[in-house]
Each structure stands twice: as structure tokens, then as C-alpha cells.
C-alpha positions as CSV (number, residue, x, y, z in Angstrom):
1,X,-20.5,48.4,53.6
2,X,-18.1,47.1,51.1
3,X,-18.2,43.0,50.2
4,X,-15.8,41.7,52.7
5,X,-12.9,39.6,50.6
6,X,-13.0,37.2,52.7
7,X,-16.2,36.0,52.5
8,X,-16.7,33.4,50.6
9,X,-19.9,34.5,48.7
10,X,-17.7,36.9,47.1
11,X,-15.1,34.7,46.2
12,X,-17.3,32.1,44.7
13,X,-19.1,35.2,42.7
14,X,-15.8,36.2,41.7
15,X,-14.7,32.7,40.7
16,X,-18.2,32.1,38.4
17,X,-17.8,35.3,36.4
18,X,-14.7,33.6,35.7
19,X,-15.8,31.0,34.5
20,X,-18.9,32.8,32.6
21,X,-21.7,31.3,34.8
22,X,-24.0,33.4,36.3
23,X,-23.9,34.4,39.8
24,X,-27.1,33.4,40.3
25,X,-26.0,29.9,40.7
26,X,-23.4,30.7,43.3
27,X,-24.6,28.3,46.2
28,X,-25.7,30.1,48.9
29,X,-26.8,32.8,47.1
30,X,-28.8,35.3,49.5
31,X,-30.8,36.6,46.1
32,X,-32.6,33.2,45.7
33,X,-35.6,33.0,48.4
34,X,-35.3,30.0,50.6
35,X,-31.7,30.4,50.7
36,X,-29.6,31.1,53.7
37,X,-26.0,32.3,54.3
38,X,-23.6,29.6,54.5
39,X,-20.0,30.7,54.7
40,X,-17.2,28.1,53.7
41,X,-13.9,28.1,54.5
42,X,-11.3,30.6,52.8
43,X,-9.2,28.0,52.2
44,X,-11.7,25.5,50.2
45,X,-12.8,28.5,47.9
46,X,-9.1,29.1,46.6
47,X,-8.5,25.4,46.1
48,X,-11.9,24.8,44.2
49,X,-10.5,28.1,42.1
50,X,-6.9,26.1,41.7
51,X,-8.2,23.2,40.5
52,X,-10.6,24.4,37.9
53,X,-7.8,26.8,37.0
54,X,-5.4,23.9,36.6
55,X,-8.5,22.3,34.2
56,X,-8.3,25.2,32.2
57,X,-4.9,24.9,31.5
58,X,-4.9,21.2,30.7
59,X,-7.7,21.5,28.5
60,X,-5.9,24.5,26.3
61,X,-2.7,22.6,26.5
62,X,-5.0,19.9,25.0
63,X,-6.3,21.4,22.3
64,X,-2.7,23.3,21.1
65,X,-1.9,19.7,21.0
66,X,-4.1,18.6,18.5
67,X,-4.0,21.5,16.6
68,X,-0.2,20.5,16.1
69,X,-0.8,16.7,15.0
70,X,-3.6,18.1,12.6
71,X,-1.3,20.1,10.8
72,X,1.7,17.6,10.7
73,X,-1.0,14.9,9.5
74,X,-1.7,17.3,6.9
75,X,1.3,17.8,6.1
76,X,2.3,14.3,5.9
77,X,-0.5,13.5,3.6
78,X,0.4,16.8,1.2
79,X,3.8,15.2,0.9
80,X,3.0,12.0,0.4
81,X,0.8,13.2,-2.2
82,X,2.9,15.3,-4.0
83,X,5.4,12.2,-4.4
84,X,2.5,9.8,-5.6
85,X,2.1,12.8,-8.2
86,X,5.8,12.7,-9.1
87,X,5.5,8.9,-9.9
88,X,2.1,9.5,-12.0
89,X,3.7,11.9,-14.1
90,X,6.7,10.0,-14.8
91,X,4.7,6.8,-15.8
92,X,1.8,8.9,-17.5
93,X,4.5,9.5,-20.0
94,X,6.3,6.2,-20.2
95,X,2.2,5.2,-21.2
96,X,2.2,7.2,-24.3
97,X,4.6,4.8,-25.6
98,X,2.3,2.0,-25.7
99,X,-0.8,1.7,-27.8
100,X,-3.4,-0.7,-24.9
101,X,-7.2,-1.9,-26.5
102,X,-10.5,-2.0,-25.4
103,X,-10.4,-5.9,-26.3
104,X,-8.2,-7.6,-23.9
105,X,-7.0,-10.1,-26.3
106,X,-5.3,-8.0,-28.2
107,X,-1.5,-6.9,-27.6
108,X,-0.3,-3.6,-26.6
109,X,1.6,-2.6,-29.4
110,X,5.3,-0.5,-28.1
111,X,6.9,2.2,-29.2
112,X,10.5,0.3,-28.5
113,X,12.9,2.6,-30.3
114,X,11.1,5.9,-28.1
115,X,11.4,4.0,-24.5
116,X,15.5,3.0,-25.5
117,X,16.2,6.7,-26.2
118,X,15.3,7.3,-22.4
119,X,16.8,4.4,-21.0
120,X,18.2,1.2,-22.8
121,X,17.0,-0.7,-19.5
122,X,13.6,-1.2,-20.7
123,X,12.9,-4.6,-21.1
124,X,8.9,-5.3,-21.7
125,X,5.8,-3.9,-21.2
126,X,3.0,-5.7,-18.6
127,X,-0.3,-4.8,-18.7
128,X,-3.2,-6.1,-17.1
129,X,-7.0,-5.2,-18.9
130,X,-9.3,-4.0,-16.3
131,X,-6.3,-2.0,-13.8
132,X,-4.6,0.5,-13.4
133,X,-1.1,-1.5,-14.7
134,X,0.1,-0.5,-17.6
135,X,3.7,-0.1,-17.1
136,X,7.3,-0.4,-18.7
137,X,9.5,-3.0,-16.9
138,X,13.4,-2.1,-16.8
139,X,16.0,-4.5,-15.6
140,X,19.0,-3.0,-13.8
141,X,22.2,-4.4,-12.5
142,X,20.8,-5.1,-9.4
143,X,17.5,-5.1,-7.6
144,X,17.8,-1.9,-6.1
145,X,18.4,0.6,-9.2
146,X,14.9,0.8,-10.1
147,X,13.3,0.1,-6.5
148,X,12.5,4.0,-5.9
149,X,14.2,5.6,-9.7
150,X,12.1,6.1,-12.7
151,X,13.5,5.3,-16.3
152,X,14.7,9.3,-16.1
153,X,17.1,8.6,-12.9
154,X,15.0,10.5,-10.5
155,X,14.1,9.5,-7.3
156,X,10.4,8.6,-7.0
157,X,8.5,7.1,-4.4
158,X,7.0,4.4,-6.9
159,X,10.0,3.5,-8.2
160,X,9.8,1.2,-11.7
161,X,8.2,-2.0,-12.4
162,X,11.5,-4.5,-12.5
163,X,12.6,-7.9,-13.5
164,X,15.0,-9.6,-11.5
165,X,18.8,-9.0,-12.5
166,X,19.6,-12.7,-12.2
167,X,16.9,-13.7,-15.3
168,X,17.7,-13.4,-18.9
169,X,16.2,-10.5,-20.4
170,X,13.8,-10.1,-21.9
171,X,11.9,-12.9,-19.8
172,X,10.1,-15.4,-20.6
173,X,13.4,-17.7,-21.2
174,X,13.8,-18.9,-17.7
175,X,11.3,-21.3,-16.5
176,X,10.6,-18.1,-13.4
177,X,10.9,-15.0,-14.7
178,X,10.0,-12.9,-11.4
179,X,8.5,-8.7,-12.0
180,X,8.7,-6.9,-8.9
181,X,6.6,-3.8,-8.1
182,X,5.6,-1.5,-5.2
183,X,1.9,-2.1,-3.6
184,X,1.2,1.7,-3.2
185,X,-1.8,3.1,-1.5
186,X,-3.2,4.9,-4.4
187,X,-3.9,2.1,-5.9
188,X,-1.5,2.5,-8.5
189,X,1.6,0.1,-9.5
190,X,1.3,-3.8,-7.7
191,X,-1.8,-2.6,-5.7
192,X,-4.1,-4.4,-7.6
193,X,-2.0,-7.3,-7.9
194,X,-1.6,-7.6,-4.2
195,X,-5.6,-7.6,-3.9
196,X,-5.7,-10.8,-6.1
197,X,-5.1,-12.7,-2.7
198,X,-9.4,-12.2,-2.6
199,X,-10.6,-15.3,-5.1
200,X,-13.3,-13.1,-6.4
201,X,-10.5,-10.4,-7.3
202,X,-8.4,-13.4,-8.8
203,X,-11.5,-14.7,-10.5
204,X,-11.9,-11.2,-12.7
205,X,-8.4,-11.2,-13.9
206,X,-8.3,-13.2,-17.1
207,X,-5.8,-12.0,-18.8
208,X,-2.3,-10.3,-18.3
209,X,0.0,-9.0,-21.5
210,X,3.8,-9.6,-21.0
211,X,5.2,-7.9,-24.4
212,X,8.9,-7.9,-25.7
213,X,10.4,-6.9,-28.4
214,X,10.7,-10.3,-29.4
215,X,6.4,-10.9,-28.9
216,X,3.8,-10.7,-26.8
217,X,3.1,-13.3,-24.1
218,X,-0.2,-13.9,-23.1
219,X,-0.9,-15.3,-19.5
220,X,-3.6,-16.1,-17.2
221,X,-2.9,-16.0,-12.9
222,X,-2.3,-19.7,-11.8
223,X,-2.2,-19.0,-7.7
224,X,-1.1,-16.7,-5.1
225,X,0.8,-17.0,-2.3
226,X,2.5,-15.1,0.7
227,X,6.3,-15.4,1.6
228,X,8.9,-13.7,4.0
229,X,11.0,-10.9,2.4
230,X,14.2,-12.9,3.2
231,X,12.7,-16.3,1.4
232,X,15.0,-17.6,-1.2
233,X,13.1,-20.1,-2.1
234,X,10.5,-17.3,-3.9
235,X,13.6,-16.5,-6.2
236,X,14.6,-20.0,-8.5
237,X,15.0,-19.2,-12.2
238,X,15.9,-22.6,-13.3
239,X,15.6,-26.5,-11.9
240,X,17.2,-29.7,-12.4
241,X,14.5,-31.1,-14.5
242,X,11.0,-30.9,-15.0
243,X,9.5,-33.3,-12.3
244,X,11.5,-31.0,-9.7
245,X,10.0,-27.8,-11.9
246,X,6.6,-29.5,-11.1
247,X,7.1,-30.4,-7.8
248,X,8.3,-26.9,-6.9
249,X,5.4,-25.2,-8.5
250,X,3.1,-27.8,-6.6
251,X,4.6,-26.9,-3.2
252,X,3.9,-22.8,-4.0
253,X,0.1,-24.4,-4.8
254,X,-0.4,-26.3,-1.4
255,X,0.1,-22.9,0.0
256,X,-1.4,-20.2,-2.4
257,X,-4.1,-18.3,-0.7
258,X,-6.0,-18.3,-4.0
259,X,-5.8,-20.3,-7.6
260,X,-7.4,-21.4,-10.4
261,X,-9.5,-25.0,-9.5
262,X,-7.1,-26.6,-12.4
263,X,-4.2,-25.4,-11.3
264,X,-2.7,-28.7,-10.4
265,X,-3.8,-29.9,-14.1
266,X,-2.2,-26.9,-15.2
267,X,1.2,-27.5,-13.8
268,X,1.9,-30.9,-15.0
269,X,1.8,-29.0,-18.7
270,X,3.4,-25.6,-17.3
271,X,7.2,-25.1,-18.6
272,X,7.6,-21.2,-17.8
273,X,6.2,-18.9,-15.1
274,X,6.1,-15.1,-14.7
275,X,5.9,-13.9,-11.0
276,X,4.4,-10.7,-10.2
277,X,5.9,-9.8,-7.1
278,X,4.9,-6.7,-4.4
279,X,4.5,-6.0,-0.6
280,X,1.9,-7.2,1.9
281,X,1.4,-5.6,5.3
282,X,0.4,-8.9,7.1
283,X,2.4,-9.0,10.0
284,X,3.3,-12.6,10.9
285,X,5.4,-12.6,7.0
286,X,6.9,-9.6,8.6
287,X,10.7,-10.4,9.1
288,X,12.4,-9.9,12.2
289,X,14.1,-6.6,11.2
290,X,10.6,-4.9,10.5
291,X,11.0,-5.8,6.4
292,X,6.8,-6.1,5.6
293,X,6.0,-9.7,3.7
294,X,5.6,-10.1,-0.1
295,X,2.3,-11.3,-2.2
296,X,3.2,-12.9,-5.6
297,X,1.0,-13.6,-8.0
298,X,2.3,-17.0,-10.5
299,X,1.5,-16.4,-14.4
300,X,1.2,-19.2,-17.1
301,X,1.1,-18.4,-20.6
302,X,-2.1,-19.1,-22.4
303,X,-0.7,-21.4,-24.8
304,X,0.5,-23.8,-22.2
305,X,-2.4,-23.6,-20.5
306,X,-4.3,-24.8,-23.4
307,X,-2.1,-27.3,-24.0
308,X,-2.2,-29.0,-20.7
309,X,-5.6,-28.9,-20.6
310,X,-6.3,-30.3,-23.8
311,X,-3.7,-33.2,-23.6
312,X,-5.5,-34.2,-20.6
313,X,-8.9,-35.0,-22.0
């Protein structure tokens, strides 16, 4: 006689070659020896075959789902690679401008004539032995020209390294001259400035190169310290006199995450700064609008460092 479709061997056989299993796990399998008939409801059979059915679904609906995100997140990254390429060309060659040595005490010496013939903007030239930065700095009539423009005019996701709009160029003439930069992933621009906030990172970094047309500065990191986006107080050129200079300079040292163990020696002798600004994802210098915080980095030339030190032994 033909399998009756209502028994529910058959529909249980019927729901496991779906599934791929073998029918010789069907419960209730009259092959097996030992076993005997059982016969479950209709009902129950269909509803076990609607929920693992239902399974199925979910578990393809799944898997189109990641398949999607994988390939947006790979798209993502391929765009956001391709810009961090864009930006490396651009300063790659800005670079073959300036001549950088093995020896870190020796200046970088400029091509200044070849960076004015692609933009008269360009102001100096920072580089720090031991990273990646070796870049031109440009000064525009605001802070926002060279935030994501190279010295060509086209948009890049790096932007240019870029000193303030309210200090006198070239820098070094204000007691703050403040360089902003990006903190960028790759580890290119401010990256490695914004890892100074670890003191063994600060510790290596014995040197940085400030060069004008008019000379080359050389400095040495005082201190680092965090700050909201929106603090004002981070951008002060010039003071009332030197004891409020100092005083100032002693309140960004009571809360610098990292510093040299004379810095507060160093001050009292300190009549110029450069500040090395960038981003820092720590959110409680986030401000309330989402704006991520900033790490900067305070720079004393060499010279007055020496000179503070030695008048006070």
C-alpha cells in the first residue's frame, strides 16, 4: 500500500531529507530494531516543519546581512585609504623640498624659493628626527583654509600642517606660536605627537626643528597637556609681562599629562613657546556638540633651555 500522507512517519521522513539528515534518525523509525510505531499528531509535525523553516530563513537573512556590512566595511576602508594616499602624495612632494640629516642636530636645509612658487603661504618647515613629520607649515587667513587643503588647493583628508592666523609669521616672534595638525590613523601628520602623552614616548623625543627663512629654531618638548576644543585659554600669543608669561606656562604644567622633571626650572628662563597642536579621542575633553578634545605638545628652544638651566647653578 502506498505511505499514507498523513502519517506522521512520513512527514517527519519527508521533513529530514529536507533538512539532509538521514531518515534513519526519524524517531520512531520502524527500520531500527527495538523500535515501535508511535504516531504523533498531524498538527505537531507541520509546526516542528514551520519552525525549523522559519530558522532557515532567519539564518540566510543573517548571513545576506553580513555579507552586506563586509562589503560596506571594505568599502569604507578602500576609501579611506585612497584619501590617506592622496594626502601622502601631496606631502611626498612638498618633502623633496627639504634636505633632513641622519644627525638630528643638524637643520633641514629648504628649498624656499621652490615651496613659494606653489603657494606663497608657506611659512616654515617642522621636523621632528625619529617620525614620520617632516612637513611644510602654511598660514592662511583663517584657521580653516588649510584644515583639509593641501598647498595645491585640493581637498585632502590630511589637510596641511598650520600656524595660527592670529601669530606673526613666521613664528617664533610671539611668546606662543601655536602649529596645528591632524592626528590621523596612519600614523602620519600629528599622530606621533599626540602619542607623546606616554612619558617614555615624550622621553625619546629630543629634538624638534622649527626652520624659517629667517633660521632654524631648535627645541626640545617641555609638557603635554589635554584641553577642550572650545578652550581659549590654549590660544594666548602674548601676556602682560613676564611673571604672568610664567605663571601661565606653570598653570599648563600643573596639568600636563607628561613633562620634562625641570620643566618648572625651565619656565622661569622660557621667553617663547611653540605649541604643537592635534586631536585626542578621549571622551570626557569631548565638547558638548561631539567636537573630539585636543593634545598639545609645549616646545622651548634649546638655547633658552640652556640658559635657564645654567643661570640656575
Amino acid at each position: 500500500m502506498p505511505k499514507d500522507p498523513l502519517d506522521g512517519d512520513w512527514e517527519l521522513s519527508r521533513l529530514y531529507q529536507e533538512l539532509g539528515l538521514s531518515s534513519t534518525n526519524v524517531p520512531g523509525d520502524l527500520s531500527q530494531p527495538g523500535m515501535s510505531r508511535r504516531q504523533p499528531q498531524y498538527g505537531q509535525a507541520r509546526r516542528t516543519s514551520g519552525r525549523r523553516s522559519l530558522a532557515h530563513r532567519i539564518s540566510n537573512f543573517l548571513i545576506v546581512v553580513g555579507v552586506v556590512l563586509l562589503v560596506a566595511a571594505g568599502g569604507v576602508w578602500g576609501f579611506t585609504q585612497w584619501r590617506y594616499h592622496e594626502s601622502a602624495v601631496e606631502n611626498e612632494r612638498l618633502a623633496a623640498y627639504a634636505e633632513v640629516f641622519e644627525n638630528p642636530s643638524d637643520a633641514p636645509q629648504v628649498d624656499w624659493d621652490g615651496l613659494r612658487k606653489i603657494n606663497g603661504d608657506v611659512v616654515g618647515w617642522l621636523y621632528v628626527p625619529g617620525t614620520t613629520i617632516n612637513y611644510a607649515v602654511y598660514q592662511g587667513e583663517d584657521n580653516e583654509q588649510y584644515l583639509h587643503h593641501s598647498a595645491t588647493g585640493n581637498w585632502v583628508v590630511s589637510g596641511q600642517l598650520f600656524m595660527d592666523y592670529q601669530n606673526v609669521a613666521p613664528g617664533m616672534v610671539d611668546e606662543q606660536s601655536i602649529i596645528y595638525g591632524h592626528h590621523l590613523l596612519n600614523g602620519t601628520m600629528f599622530e606621533q605627537i599626540a602619542a607623546m602623552d606616554d612619558q617614555d614616548k615624550f622621553n625619546e623625543i629630543g629634538t624638534i626643528w622649527y626652520v624659517t627663512d629667517q633660521g632654524p629654531h631648535e627645541l626640545v618638548p617641555l609638557l603635554m597637556y589635554y584641553s577642550r576644543a572650545d578652550d581659549q585659554d590654549v590660544r594666548r600669543f602674548d601676556f602682560n609681562s613676564v611673571d604672568e608669561y610664567h605663571a601661565y606656562l606653570g598653570s599648563l604644567l600643573d596639568k600636563s599629562v607628561t613633562s620634562r622633571p625641570d620643566a618648572t626650572r625651565i619656565i622661569q628662563g622660557t621667553r617663547h613657546v611653540l605649541s604643537l597642536v592635534t586631536c585626542n579621542y578621549y571622551r570626557e575633553y569631548y565638547d558638548e556638540d561631539g567636537t573630539n578634545g585636543r593634545s598639545i605638545l609645549v616646545c622651548v628652544p634649546k638655547v633658552e633651555v640652556d640658559a635657564a638651566l645654567a643661570s640656575q647653578t
